[in-house]
C-alpha positions in Angstrom: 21.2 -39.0 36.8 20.8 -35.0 37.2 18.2 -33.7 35.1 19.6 -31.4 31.8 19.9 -27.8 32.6 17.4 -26.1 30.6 19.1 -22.8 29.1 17.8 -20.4 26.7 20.6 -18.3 25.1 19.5 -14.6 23.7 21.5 -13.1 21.5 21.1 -11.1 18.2 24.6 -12.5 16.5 23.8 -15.6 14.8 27.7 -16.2 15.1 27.2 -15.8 19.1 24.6 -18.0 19.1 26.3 -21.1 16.6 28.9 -20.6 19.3 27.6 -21.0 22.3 25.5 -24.0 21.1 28.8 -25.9 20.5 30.1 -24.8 23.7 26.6 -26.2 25.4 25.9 -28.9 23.3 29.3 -30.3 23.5 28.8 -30.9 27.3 26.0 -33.0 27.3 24.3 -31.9 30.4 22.2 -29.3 28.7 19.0 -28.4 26.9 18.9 -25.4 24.5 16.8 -22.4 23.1 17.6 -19.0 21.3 16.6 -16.4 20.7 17.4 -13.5 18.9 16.5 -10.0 21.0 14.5 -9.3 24.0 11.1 -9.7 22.9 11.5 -13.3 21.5 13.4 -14.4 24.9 10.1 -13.2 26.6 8.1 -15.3 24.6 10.9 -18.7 24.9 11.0 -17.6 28.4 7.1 -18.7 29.1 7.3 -21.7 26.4 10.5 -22.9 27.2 10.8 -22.1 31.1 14.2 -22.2 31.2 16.3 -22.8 34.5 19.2 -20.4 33.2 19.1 -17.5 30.8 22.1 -15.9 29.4 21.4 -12.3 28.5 23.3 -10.0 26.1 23.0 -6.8 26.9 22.8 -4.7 23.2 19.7 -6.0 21.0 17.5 -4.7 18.6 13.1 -4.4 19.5 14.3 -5.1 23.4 17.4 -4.4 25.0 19.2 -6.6 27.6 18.3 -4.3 30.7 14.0 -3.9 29.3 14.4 -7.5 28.9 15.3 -8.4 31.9 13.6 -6.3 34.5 10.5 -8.2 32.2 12.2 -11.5 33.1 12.2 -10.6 37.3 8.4 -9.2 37.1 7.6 -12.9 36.1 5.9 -15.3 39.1 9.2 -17.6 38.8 11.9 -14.7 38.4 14.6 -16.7 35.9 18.3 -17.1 36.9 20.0 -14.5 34.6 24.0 -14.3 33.3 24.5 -11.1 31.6 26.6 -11.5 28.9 28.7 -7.9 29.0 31.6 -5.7 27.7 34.4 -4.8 29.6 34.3 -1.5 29.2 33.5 1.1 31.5 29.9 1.8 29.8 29.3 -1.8 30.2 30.2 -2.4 33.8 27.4 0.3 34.5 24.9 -1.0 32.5 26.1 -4.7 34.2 25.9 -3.1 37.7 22.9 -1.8 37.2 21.6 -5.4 35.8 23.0 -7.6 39.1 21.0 -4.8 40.7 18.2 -6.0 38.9 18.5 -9.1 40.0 20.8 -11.0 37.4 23.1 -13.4 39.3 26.1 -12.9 37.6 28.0 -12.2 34.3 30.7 -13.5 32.0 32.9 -10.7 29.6 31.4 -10.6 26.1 34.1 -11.9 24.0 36.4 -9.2 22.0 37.5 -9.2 18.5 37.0 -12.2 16.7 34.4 -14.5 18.5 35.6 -17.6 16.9 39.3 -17.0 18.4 37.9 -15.5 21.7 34.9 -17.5 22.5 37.6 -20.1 23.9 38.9 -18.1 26.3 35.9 -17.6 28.2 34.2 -21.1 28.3 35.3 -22.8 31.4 34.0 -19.3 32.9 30.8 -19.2 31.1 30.1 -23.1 31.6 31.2 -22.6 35.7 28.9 -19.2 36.1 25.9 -20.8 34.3 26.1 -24.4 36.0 26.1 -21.7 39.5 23.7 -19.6 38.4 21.3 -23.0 37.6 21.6 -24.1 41.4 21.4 -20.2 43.3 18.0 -18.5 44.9 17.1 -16.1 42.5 16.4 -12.7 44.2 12.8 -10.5 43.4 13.8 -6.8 43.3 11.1 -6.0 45.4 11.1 -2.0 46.2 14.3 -1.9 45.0 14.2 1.1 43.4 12.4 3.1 46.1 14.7 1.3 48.7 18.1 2.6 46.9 16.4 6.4 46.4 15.9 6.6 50.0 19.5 5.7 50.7 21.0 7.9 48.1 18.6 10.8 49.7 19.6 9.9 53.5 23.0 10.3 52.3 22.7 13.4 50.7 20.8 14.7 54.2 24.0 13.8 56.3 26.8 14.4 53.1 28.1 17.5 55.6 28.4 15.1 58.7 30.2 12.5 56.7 33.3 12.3 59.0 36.9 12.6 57.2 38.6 9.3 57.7 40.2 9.4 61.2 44.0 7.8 62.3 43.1 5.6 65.0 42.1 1.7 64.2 40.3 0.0 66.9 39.3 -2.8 64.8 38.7 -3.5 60.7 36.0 -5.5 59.0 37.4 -7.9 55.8 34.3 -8.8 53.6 34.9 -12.0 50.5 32.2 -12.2 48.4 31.7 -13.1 44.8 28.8 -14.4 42.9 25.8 -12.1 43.5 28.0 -10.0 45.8 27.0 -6.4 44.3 23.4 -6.7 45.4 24.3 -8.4 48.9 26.6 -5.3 49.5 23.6 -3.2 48.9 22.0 -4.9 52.0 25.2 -4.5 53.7 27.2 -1.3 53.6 24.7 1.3 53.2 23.7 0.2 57.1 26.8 1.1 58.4 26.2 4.6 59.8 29.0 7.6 59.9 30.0 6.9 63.4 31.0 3.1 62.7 34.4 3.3 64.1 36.2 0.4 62.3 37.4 0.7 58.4 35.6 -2.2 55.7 38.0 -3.7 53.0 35.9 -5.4 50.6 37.9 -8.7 48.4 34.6 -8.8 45.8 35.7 -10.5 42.6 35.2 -8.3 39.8 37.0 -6.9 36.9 39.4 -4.1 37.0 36.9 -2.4 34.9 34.1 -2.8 37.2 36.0 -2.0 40.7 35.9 1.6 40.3 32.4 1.9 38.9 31.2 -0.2 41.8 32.8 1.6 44.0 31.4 4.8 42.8 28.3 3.4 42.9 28.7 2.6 46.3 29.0 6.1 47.5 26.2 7.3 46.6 24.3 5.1 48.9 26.9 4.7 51.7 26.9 6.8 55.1 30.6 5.8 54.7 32.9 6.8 51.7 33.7 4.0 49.5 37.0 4.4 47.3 38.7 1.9 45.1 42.1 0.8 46.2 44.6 1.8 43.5 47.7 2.0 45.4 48.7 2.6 49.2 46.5 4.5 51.6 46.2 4.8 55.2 44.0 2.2 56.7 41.3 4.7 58.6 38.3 4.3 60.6 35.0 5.9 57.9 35.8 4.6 54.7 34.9 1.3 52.9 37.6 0.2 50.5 36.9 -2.0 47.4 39.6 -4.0 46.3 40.7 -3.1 42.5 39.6 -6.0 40.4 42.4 -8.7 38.9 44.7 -7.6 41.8 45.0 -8.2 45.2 43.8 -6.0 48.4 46.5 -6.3 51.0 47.2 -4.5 54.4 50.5 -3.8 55.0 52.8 -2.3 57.3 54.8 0.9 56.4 57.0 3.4 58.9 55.1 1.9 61.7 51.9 2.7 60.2 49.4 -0.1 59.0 48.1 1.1 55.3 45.8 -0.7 52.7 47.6 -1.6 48.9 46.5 -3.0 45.6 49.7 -5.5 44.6 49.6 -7.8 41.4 47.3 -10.9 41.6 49.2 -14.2 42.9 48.7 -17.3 41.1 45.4 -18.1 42.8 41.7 -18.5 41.0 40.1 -15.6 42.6 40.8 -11.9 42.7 40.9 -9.6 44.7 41.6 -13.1 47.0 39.7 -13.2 50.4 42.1 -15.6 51.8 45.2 -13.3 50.6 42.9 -10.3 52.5 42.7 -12.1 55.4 46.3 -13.9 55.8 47.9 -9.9 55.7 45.7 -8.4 58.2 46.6 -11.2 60.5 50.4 -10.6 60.0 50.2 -6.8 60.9 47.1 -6.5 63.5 46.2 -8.8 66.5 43.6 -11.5 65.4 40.9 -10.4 67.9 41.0 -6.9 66.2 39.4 -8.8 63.4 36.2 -9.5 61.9 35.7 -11.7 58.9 33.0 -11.8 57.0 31.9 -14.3 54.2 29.3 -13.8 52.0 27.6 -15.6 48.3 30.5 -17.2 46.2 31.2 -20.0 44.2 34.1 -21.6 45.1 36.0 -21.6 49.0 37.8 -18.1 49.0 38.3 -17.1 52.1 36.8 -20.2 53.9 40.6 -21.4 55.0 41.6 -18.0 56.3 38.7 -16.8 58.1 38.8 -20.5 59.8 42.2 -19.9 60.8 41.5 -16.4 62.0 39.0 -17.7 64.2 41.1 -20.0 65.9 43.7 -17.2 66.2 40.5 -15.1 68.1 39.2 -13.1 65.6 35.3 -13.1 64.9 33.3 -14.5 61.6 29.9 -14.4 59.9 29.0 -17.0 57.4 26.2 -15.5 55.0 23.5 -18.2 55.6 21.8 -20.4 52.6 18.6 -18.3 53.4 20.4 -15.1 51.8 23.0 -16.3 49.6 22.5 -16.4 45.9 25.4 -18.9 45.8 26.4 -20.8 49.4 29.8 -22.3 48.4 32.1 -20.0 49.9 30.0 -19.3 53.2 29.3 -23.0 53.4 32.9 -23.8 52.8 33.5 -21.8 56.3 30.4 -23.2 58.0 32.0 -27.0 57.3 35.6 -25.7 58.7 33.6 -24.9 61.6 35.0 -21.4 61.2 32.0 -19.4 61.5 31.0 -17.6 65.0 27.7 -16.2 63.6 25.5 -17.5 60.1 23.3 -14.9 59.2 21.3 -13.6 56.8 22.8 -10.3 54.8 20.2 -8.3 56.0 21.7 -8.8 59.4 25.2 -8.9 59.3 25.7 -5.0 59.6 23.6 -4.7 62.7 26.2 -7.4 63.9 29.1 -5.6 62.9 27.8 -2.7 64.7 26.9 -4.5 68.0 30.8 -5.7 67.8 31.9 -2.2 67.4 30.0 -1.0 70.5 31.7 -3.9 73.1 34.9 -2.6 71.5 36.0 -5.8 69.6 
């Protein structure tokens, strides 16, 4: 029988708290602490060495961000759901936590907890069950690592090339849990000159998508823009899919353009499979290169398989990189993988690609 997972909730509502203990309790496969702000989870943290913590982000003596950079410092860095807002204050300060190295987060329930808490279990109990079996990440130089991107960029802002017309090829990236920081290893190495456009399918909020994307910028070579409604698809510009929608490619007046069109009835949006089926109905399969990176769950395992078959080319993130190997494993076992590497090495791939002229 699996051992309990050991979680220590921190939280400074005593309702918050009486909830989630009848949400944890009430499966059975769990062992419990609280704790009411950031100081005390410090302390529960080294007596009660917890394999999951969730994290709000608001309390009193230490707040969820102090607490947690404490938490990653430690010599066993703790696997970390935020608990956040959805607001657009909140997907920063949530950004800026997955960039600390939290694995994931769940929306902090609106109005009344007691009628809203239910609408968010099966997501909390799926993200912290994940978040017990993924590699937790050290933020090891992070922040000198992101200041030298954001000042490379700012070097080269004036040769950032406009977006050009012509489409060799185009790179389709699914990624989900702990996807933020494994785009940070990603899509700041693409340089200017990378001739094919990125769509990115990254499940995320609505009100996180353009945040992200903003983010982004700042420490891509490339521009990075949120896809609100049509645009021409164009070599020198990453696109992030808007969150709880879809990120499509389409064919309009003989022109191929990227679109955000109303989620389907699948789990996961933006959808990676949905991504990947629409490329391959308006562009030749071996003008395509799918990529697959940390996820819970199988999106985009089925069409990147297929696309394969069909002659396009695909990297599975491997289980040395990803914070959560379902949806790159899910490809690996379709045998639908060309490459598995780590993140660190997938844009050096993308760019060897580019230079045979994939």
């Amino acid at each position: 029988m699996p051992q309990p997972i050991r979680l220590l909730v921190v939280d400074d509502s005593a309702l918050m708290r009486k909830h989630m203990r009848q949400i944890f309790e009430a499966e059975g496969d769990f062992t419990l602490a609280f704790a009411r702000n950031g100081r005390e989870a410090l302390d529960q943290a080294r007596a009660f060495l917890p394999d999951v913590v969730t994290l709000d982000v608001n309390m009193p003596e230490l707040d969820g961000l102090s607490c947690l950079e404490a938490l990653m410092q430690a010599e066993a860095p703790a696997r970390v759901v935020m608990v956040s807002s959805l607001t657009e204050e909140g997907a920063g300060v949530t950004l800026r936590a997955l960039e600390l190295g939290a694995v994931d987060f769940v929306p902090k329930p609106d109005g009344t907890v007691s009628l809203s808490i239910d609408r968010i279990r099966p997501l909390l109990l799926g993200k912290v069950r994940a978040a017990a079996r993924a590699r937790p990440r050290r933020v090891v130089g992070l922040h000198a690592r992101v200041s030298a991107r954001r000042r490379e960029v700012e070097s080269r802002s004036l040769a950032r090339p406009a977006p050009g017309v012509a489409v060799p090829g185009v790179v389709l990236i699914g990624v989900s849990t702990g996807g933020p920081r494994t785009l940070e290893d990603i899509l700041p190495a693409l340089p200017t000159d990378f001739p094919w456009p990125v769509l990115v399918a990254q499940h995320m909020p609505s009100s996180f998508t353009g945040v992200f994307a903003r983010r982004m910028d700042g420490v891509c070579a490339l521009e990075v823009c949120e896809v609100e409604g049509p645009m021409p698809l164009a070599a020198g510009r990453i696109h992030i899919g808007r969150g709880d929608a879809d990120i499509v490619l389409e064919r309009r007046l003989g022109r191929i353009v990227v679109n955000s069109v109303p989620a389907d009835d699948t789990l996961w949006h933006p959808s990676a499979d949905r991504l990947v089926a629409t490329a391959m109905q308006v562009m030749p399969a071996a003008q395509i290169t799918g990529v697959l990176l940390t996820g819970m769950g199988h999106d985009g395992a089925a069409s990147m398989a297929e696309l394969r078959e069909r002659g396009g080319r695909t990297i599975a993130e491997s289980q040395d990189s990803a914070v959560v190997f379902g949806m790159p494993a899910a490809l690996i076992q379709r045998g639908g993988a060309d490459m598995v590497l780590p993140a660190e090495r997938v844009a050096a791939q993308l760019q060897a690609w580019a230079r045979r002229g994939r």
